[in-house]
C-alpha positions in Angstrom: -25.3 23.8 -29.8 -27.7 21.7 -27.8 -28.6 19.6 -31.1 -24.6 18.8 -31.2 -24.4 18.6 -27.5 -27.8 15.8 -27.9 -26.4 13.7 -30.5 -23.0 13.7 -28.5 -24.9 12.5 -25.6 -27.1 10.1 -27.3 -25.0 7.3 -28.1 -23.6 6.9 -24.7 -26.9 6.7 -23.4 -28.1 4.1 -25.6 -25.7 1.5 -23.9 -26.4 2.3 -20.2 -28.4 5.3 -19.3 -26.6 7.4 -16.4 -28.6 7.7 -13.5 -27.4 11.3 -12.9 -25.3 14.0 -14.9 -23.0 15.7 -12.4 -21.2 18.9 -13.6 -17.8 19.7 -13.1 -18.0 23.1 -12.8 -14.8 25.7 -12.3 -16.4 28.8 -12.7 -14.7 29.8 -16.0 -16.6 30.0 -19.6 -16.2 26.5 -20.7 -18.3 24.6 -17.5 -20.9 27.4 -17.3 -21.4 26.9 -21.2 -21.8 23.0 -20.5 -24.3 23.7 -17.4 -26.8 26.0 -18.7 -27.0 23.7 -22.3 -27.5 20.9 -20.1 -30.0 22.2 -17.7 -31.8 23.4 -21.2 -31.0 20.2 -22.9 -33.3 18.6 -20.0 -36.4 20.2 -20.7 -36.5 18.3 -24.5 -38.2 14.4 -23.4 -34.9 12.5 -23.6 -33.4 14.2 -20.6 -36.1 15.3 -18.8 -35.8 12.3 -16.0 -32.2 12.7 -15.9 -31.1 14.5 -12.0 -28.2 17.2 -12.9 -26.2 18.7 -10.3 -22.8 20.5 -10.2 -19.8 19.8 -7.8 -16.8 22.5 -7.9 -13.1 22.1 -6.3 -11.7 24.5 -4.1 -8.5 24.0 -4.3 -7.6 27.2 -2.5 -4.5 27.7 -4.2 -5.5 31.1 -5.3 -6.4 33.9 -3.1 -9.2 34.3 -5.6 -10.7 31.1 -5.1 -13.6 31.9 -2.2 -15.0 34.5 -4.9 -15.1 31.6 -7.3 -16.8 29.3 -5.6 -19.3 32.3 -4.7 -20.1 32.5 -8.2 -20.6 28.9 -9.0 -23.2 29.0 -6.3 -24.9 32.0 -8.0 -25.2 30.0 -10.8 -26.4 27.4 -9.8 -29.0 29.4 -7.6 -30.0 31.3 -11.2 -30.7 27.4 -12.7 -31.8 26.0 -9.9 -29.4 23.6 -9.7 -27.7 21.6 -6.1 -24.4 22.7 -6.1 -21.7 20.5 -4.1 -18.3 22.3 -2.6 -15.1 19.5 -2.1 -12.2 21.7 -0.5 -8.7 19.7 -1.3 -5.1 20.8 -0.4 -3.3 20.3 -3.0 0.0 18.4 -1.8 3.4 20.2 -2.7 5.4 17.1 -3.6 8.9 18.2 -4.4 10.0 17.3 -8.1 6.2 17.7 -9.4 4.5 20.1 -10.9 1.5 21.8 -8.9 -0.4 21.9 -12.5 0.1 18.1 -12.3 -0.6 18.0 -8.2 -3.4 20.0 -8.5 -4.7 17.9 -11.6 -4.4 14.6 -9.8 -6.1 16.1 -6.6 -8.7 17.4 -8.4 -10.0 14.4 -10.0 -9.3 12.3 -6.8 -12.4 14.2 -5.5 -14.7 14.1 -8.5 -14.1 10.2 -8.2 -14.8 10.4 -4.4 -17.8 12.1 -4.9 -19.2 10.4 -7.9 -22.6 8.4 -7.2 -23.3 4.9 -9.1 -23.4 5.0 -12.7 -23.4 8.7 -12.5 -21.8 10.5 -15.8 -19.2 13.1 -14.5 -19.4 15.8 -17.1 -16.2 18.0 -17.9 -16.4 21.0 -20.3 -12.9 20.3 -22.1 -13.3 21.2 -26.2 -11.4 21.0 -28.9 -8.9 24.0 -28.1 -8.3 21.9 -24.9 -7.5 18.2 -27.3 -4.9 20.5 -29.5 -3.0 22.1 -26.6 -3.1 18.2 -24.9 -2.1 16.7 -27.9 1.0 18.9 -28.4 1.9 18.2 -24.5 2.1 15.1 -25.3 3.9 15.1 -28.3 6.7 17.7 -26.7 6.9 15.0 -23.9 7.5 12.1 -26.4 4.6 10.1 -26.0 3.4 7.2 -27.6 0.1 6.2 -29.1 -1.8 6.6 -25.8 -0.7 10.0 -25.1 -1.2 11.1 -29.2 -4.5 9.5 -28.0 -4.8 12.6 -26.0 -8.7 13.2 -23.9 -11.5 10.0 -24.7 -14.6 10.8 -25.1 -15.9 8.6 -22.3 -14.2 6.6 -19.7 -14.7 4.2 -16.9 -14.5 6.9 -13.3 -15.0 6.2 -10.3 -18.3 4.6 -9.2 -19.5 5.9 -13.4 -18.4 7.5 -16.6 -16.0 10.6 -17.3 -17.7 12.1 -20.9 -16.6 15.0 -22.4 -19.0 16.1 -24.7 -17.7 19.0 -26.0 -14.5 18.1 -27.8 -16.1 19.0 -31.0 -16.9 22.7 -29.7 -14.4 25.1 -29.7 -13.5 27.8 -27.0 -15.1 30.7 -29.1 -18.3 29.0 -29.0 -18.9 28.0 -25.2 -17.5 31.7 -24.7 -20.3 32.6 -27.6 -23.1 30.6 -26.0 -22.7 31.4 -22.5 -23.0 35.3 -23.7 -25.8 34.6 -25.6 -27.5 33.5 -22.6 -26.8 36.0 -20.2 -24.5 34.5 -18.2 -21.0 35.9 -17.2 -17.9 33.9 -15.8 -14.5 33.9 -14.0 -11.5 34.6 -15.4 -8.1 33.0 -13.6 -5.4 35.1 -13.8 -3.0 32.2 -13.4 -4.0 31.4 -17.0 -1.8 33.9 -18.1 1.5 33.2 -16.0 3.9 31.6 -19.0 5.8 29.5 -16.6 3.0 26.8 -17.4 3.6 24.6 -20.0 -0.1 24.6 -21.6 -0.4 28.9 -20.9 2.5 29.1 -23.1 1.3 26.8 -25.8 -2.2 28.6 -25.5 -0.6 32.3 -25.5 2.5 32.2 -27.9 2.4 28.9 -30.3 -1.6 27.8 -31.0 -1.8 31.9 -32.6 0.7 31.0 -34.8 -0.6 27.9 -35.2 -3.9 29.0 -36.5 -2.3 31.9 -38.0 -0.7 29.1 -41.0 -3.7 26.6 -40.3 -7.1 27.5 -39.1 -8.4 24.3 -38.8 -5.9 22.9 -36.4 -7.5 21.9 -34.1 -10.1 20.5 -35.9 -7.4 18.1 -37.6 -5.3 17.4 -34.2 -8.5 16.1 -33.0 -9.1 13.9 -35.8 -5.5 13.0 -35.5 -6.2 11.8 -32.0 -9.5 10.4 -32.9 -7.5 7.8 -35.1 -4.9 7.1 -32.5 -7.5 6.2 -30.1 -8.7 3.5 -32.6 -4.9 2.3 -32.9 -4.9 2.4 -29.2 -7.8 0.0 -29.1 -6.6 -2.2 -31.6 -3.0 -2.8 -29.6 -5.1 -3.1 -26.0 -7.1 -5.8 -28.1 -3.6 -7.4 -29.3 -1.8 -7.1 -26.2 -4.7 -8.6 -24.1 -4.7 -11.9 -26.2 -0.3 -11.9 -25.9 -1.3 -11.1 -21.7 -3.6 -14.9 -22.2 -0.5 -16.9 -23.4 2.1 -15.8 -20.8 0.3 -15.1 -17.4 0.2 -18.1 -14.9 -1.5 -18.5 -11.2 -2.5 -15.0 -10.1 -1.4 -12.9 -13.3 2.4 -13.7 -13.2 3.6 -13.2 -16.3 6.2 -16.1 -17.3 9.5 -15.0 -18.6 10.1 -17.8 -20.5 7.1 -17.1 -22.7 7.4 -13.2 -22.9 10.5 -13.3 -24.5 9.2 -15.3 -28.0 7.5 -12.0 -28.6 9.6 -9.3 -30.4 10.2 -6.0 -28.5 7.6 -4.0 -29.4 5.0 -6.3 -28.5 6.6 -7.2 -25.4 6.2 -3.7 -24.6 2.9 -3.4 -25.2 1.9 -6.5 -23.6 3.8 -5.0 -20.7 2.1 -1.8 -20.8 -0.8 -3.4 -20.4 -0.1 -6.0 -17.7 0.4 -3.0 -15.6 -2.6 -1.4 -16.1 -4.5 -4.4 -15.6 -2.9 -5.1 -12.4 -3.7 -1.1 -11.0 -0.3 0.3 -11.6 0.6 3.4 -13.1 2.4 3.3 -16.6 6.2 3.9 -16.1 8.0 5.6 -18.1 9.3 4.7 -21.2 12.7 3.9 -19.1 11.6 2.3 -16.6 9.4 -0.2 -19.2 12.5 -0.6 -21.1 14.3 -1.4 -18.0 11.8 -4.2 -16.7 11.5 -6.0 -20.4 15.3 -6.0 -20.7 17.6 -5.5 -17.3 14.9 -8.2 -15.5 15.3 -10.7 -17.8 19.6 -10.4 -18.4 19.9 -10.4 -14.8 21.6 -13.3 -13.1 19.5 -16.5 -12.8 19.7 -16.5 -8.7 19.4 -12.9 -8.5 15.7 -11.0 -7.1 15.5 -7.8 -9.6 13.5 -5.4 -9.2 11.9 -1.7 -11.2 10.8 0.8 -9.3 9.0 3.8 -10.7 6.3 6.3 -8.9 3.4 4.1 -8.5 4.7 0.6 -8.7 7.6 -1.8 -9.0 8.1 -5.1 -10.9 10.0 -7.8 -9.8 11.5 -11.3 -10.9 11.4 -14.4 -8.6 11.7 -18.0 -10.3 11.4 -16.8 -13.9 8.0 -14.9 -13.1 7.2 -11.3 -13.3 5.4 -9.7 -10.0 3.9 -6.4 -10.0 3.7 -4.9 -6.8 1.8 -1.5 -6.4 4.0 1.3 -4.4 2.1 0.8 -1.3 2.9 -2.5 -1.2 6.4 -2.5 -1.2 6.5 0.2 1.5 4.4 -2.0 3.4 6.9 -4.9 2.9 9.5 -2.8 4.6 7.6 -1.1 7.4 6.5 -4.8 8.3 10.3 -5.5 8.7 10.9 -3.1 11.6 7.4 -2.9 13.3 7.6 -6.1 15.4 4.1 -4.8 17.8 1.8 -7.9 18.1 -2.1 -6.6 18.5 -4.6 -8.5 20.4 -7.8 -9.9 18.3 -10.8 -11.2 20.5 -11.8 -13.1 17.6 -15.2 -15.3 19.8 -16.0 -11.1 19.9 -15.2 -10.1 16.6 -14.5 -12.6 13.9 -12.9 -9.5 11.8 -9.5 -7.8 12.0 -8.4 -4.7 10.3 -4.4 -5.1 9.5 -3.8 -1.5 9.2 -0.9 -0.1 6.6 -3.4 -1.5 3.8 -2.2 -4.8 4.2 -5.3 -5.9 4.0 -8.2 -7.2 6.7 -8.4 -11.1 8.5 -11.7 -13.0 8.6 -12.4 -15.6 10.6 -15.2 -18.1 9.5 -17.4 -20.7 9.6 -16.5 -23.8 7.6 -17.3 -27.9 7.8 -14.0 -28.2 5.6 -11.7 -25.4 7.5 -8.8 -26.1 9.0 -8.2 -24.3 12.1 -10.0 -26.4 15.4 -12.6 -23.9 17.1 -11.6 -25.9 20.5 -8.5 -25.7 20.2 -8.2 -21.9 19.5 -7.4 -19.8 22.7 -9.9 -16.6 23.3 -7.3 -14.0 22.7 -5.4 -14.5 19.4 -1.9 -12.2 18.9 -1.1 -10.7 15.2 2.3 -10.3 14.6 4.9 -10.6 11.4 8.1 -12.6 11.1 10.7 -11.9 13.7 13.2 -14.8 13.1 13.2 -17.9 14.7 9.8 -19.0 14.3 9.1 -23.1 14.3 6.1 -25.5 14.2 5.1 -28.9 13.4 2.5 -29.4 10.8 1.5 -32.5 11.9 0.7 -34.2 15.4 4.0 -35.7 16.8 5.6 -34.7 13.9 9.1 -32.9 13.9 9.3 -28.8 14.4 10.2 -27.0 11.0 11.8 -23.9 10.8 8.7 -21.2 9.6 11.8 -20.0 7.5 12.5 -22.9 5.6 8.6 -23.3 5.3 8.1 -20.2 3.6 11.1 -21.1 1.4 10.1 -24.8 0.4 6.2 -22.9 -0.4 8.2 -20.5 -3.2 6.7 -17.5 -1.8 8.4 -14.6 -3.0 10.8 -13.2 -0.6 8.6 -9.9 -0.2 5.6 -11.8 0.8 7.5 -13.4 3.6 8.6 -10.6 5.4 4.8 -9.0 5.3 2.7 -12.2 6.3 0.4 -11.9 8.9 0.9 -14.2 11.9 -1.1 -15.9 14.5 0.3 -16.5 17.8 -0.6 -17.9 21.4 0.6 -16.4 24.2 -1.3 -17.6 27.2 1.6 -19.7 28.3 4.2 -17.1 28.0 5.6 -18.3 25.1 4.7 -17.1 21.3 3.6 -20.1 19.6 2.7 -19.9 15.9 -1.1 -20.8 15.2 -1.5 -20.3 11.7 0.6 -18.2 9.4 -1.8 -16.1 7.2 -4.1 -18.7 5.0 -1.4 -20.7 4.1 0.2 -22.8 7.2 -1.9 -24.0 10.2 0.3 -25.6 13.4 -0.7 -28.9 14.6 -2.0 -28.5 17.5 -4.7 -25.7 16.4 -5.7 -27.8 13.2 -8.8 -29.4 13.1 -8.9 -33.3 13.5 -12.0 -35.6 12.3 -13.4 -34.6 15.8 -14.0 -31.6 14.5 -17.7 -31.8 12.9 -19.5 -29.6 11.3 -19.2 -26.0 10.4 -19.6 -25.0 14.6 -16.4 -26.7 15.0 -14.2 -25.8 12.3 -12.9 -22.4 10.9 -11.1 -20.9 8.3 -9.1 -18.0 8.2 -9.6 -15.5 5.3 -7.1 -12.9 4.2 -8.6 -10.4 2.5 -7.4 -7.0 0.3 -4.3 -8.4 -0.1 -1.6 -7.1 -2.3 0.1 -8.5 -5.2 
């Protein structure tokens, strides 16, 4: 097993070695087997500079789960080996499973937690690819569900690697008894209601009652996917080239020349690109057909868990979840915050919307003399003029927004700079876009001292 386990390991390394291995370790058969090859695997000459540690989750779901984490720490004691505890509380969102919750939670803290270029190590084998690659299937999914577990991905601040999916459960179970080990056993493995406990329990014996070697050949099955997989993110990557404009808008005009199935994959992977969560098959169907049949001076919109596309001018936007609640909260919350920016030249938005720089620059446009000491950030509340130029006439901010095509969302969400000494909210400079006249800086403004420009940063799309 640790030959297998080596040349599994090997070729990853060859490309960039990991700078740690870090264990994700449960308790249960599986990550015990893959901890005690490991810490063996590291006395051969390869490995031997390679720091290993463990991290487990307490999820605390299970009133068993103190005695589990007490026996990862034994282990790790026995192999001399830094253990690391992350206690989660796994949230219980209504209309989700708590398989799925506690999933997502889970790996949220292996990610935290994760050090740079560090391999996170999971013990899932090829038992585990056969019952994920019948989920799948049972749920309808396409090629990068069939796909089911990679061998290695990008995670966190390093690489997810599974090593194992070429060793079946018998064998870690084999191994780990072999060495004088024992493990945990969750009860909740057993409880039918589970989707994957009653594949395990009442279809894979059948299964391998008719067909030994299935999941051997499921795993080949999803070996070839994953190479179809790779072969449409290569295709729909150069489609994503010829239609995207500015800052990743995707031009309707030039999706629709594709047929449907390559609009759908180049969607599929727009979103990904942009951070989004892959919709549903309904909801993808819904943006490549409902948001392009709608009328020409209507604002569609999809919204799914994890994102929404919309349509403005003939583009495509894709706004992450966040954002959009954002966009609404900034409707109603109308409390303008002080920023003593000749103090601190840095201010935190809040509600993720981002953080406000002000700096330096001989080519900035904002006068540093003409800036008053206390500067008030606010949003839109209606009503808002200025004049862009010196003796020039007032404009509605409105109208300016408007004439600028900035999507309707953006407006309502901009952060705004006003002056208040005089009573009176005047606008300085609307986010990094408008600057009012009389705060603009003038040829009399030389040199980086007297010139700044204002930087919005971690804004959404």
């Amino acid at each position: 097993m640790l030959e297998r386990l080596a040349r599994e390991l090997e070729p990853l390394a060859s490309d960039t070695a990991p700078t740690g291995w870090c264990v994700a370790l449960s308790g249960g058969a599986d990550s015990e087997a893959l901890l005690v090859a490991l810490s063996q695997l590291r006395r051969w000459s390869r490995w031997r500079r390679v720091p290993l540690r463990a991290v487990h989750v307490h999820h605390g779901l299970r009133p068993e789960a103190d005695i589990w984490m007490s026996h990862c720490r034994s282990v790790c004691r026995r192999l001399r080996i830094p253990l690391s505890v992350r206690r989660v509380t796994v949230p219980r969102t209504r209309g989700t499973s708590l398989e799925a919750e506690a999933r997502r939670t889970r790996y949220e803290a292996l990610a935290k937690g994760l050090r740079p270029n560090e391999w996170l190590l999971t013990a899932h084998h090829e038992d585990d690819q056969l019952e994920t690659f019948l989920l799948q299937l049972m749920r309808g999914a396409g090629v990068a569900g069939l796909a089911a577990m990679p061998r290695d991905i990008a995670f966190g601040k390093g690489r997810l690697v599974r090593p194992l999916l070429r060793e079946s459960r018998a064998q870690l179970e084999a191994f780990v008894h072999t060495q004088g080990f024992a493990w945990v056993v969750d009860d909740s493995n057993s409880d039918e209601r589970f989707d994957r406990n009653f594949l395990r329990r009442r279809v894979l014996p059948l299964l391998r009652e008719r067909w030994p070697a299935a999941a051997r050949v499921a795993s080949r099955s999803a070996l070839h996917l994953s190479e179809a997989l790779t072969l449409l993110e290569v295709l729909a990557s150069q489609d994503l080239a010829t239609v995207t404009v500015d800052d990743g808008l995707i031009e309707l005009a030039k999706l629709v020349k594709f047929d449907a199935a390559r609009q759908r994959n180049l969607l599929r992977h727009w979103l990904q690109t942009r951070g989004l969560a892959t919709p549903a098959a309904v909801h993808l169907e819904r943006i490549r057909v409902e948001l392009v049949a709608a009328r020409r001076d209507a604002s569609p919109s999809v919204h799914w868990a994890g994102g929404e596309v919309r349509r403005f001018r003939g583009r495509l936007y894709a706004i992450r979840e966040s954002a959009t609640t954002t966009s609404a909260t900034a409707k109603t919350v109308r409390v303008r915050r002080a920023w003593h920016w000749r103090e601190v030249r840095r201010f935190e938005l809040g509600e993720e919307q981002g953080v406000l720089r002000l700096v330096s620059d001989p080519h900035g446009s904002l006068s540093t003399a003409s800036l008053p000491a206390v500067l008030w950030v606010g949003v839109r509340e209606g009503g808002e003029r200025l004049a862009l130029e010196a003796d020039g006439p007032r404009h509605a901010l409105k109208e300016l927004l408007r004439v600028a095509r900035l999507p309707p969302w953006e407006r309502r969400r901009l952060p705004i700079l006003f002056d208040c000494k005089s009573g009176m909210a005047a606008v300085v400079a609307v986010a990094d876009l408008l600057v009012a006249a009389p705060f603009r800086a003038t040829g009399k403004s030389k040199g980086a001292k007297g010139r700044l420009r204002l930087v919005w940063e971690g804004r959404f799309c």
